[in-house]
N, C-alpha and C positions, 0 to 999 in steps of 0.2 A: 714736765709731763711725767706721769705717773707709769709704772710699769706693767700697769692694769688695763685690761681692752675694757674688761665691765665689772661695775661693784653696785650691787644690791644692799639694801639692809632695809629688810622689816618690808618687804613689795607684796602689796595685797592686789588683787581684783574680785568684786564682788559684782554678782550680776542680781539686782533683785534682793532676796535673802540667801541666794546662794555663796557663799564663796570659792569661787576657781581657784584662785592661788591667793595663800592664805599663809604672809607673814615670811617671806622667803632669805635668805642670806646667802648669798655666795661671792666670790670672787671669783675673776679668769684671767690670767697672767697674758699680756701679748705673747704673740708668738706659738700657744698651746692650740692642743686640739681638746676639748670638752664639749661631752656630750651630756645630755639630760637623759635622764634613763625614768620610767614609770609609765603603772598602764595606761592605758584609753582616760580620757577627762582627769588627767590628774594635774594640767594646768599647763604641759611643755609649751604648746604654741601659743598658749595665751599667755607667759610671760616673754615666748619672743614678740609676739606682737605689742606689747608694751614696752620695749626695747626698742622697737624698732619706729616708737609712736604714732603705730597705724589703731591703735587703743588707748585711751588713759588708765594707767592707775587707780586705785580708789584709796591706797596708804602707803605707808612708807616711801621710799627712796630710790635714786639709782643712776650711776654715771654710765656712759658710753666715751669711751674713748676721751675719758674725764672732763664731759659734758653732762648735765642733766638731762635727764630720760624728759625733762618737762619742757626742754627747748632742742629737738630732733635736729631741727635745720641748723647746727652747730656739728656736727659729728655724722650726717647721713651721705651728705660727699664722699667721706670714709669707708665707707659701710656698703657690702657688697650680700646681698641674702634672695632667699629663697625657701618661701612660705608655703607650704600647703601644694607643693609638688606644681611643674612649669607648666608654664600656659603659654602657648604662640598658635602664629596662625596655621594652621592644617596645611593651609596651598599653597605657604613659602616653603622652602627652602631653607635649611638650617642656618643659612648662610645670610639669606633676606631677612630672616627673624631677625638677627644679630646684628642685622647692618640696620635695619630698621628700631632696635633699642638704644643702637649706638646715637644715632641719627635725634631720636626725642631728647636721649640725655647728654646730649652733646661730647659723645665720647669720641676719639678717631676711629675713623672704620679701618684702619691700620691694623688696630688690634682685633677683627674680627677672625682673619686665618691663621694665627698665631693660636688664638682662644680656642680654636676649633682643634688646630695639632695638639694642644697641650692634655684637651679631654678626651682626645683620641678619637678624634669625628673630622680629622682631617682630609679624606679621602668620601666622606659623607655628605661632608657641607655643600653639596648642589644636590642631595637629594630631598624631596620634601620630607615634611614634615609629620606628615600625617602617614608614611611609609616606615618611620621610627620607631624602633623595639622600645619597650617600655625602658630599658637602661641608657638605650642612645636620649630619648627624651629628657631625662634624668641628670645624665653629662650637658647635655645643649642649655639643662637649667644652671647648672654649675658654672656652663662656660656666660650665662648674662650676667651672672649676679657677679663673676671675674671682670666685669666691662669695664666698672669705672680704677680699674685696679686697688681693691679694697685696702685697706689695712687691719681689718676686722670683714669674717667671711662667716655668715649666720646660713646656714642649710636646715631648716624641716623635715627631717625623715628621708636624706638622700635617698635611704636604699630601700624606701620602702615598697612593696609589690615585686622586686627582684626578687631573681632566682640565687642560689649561692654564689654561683661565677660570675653574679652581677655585683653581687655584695663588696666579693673580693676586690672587682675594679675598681670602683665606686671610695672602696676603702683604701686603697693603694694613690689613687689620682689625691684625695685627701692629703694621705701621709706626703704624698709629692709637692704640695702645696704647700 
């Protein structure tokens, strides 16, 4: 196995005549934290969504966890993310959310109060959902996509819509991870 969580070379997506991401190259070393940095439509979530092949590609290349981006169900076991900020239901409980994603993906509900303590919603997780600060939502997305205990952990914009002392959790629980 390779030292690599993901390697790109030459990853386009075109929609139409447009191109979204257009010829891309990177590497990301297991174990790092890497972020995509650029403004509004410059392609970030559309190359994790081809990563994550909830999208096809239109060129180039790309491993996951030294699997092809063209065969997902080889490496998405692995692979722990969080797209376009969480979605659960309003009138569980942060707690039923989680028992309830554990429950489809066949994870142990073991690790649901564990997952909860670690994002710091330990003392939340019987509150609903739809009672949740925009940061507590934020972490409860953090602590699904921790379900299947990832080896590769892809977030969309954790901190986005936070205030600064959200930022900073949000960034700190990261670096703890």
């Amino acid at each position: 196995m390779s030292n690599l969580a993901i390697s790109v070379r030459d990853l386009s997506k075109k929609y139409g005549e447009r191109m979204a991401v257009s010829h891309i190259n990177f590497d990301v070393p297991l174990g790092t934290v890497c972020g995509f940095v650029g403004p509004n439509g410059s392609g970030k979530t559309t190359t994790m969504r081809m990563l994550l092949g909830l999208i096809s590609h239109t060129g180039g290349n790309g491993q996951v966890l030294d699997a092809s981006i063209d065969e997902p169900a080889k490496y998405l076991s692995q692979v722990g993310a969080m797209i376009e900020g969480p979605a659960f239901y309003p009138a569980l409980s942060g707690k039923e959310n989680l028992n309830v994603l554990a429950s489809l993906g066949g994870f142990s509900k073991d690790r649901v109060q564990p997952l909860l303590e670690k994002v710091g919603l330990g003392d939340r997780g019987n509150s609903k959902f739809k009672t949740y600060s925009l940061g507590m939502k934020q972490r409860l997305g953090i602590a699904a996509a921790l379900l299947p205990n990832p080896k590769l952990l892809v977030l969309d914009e954790p901190t986005n819509g936070l205030d600064p002392a959200g930022i900073q959790e949000v960034r700190e629980l990261i670096r703890d991870l």
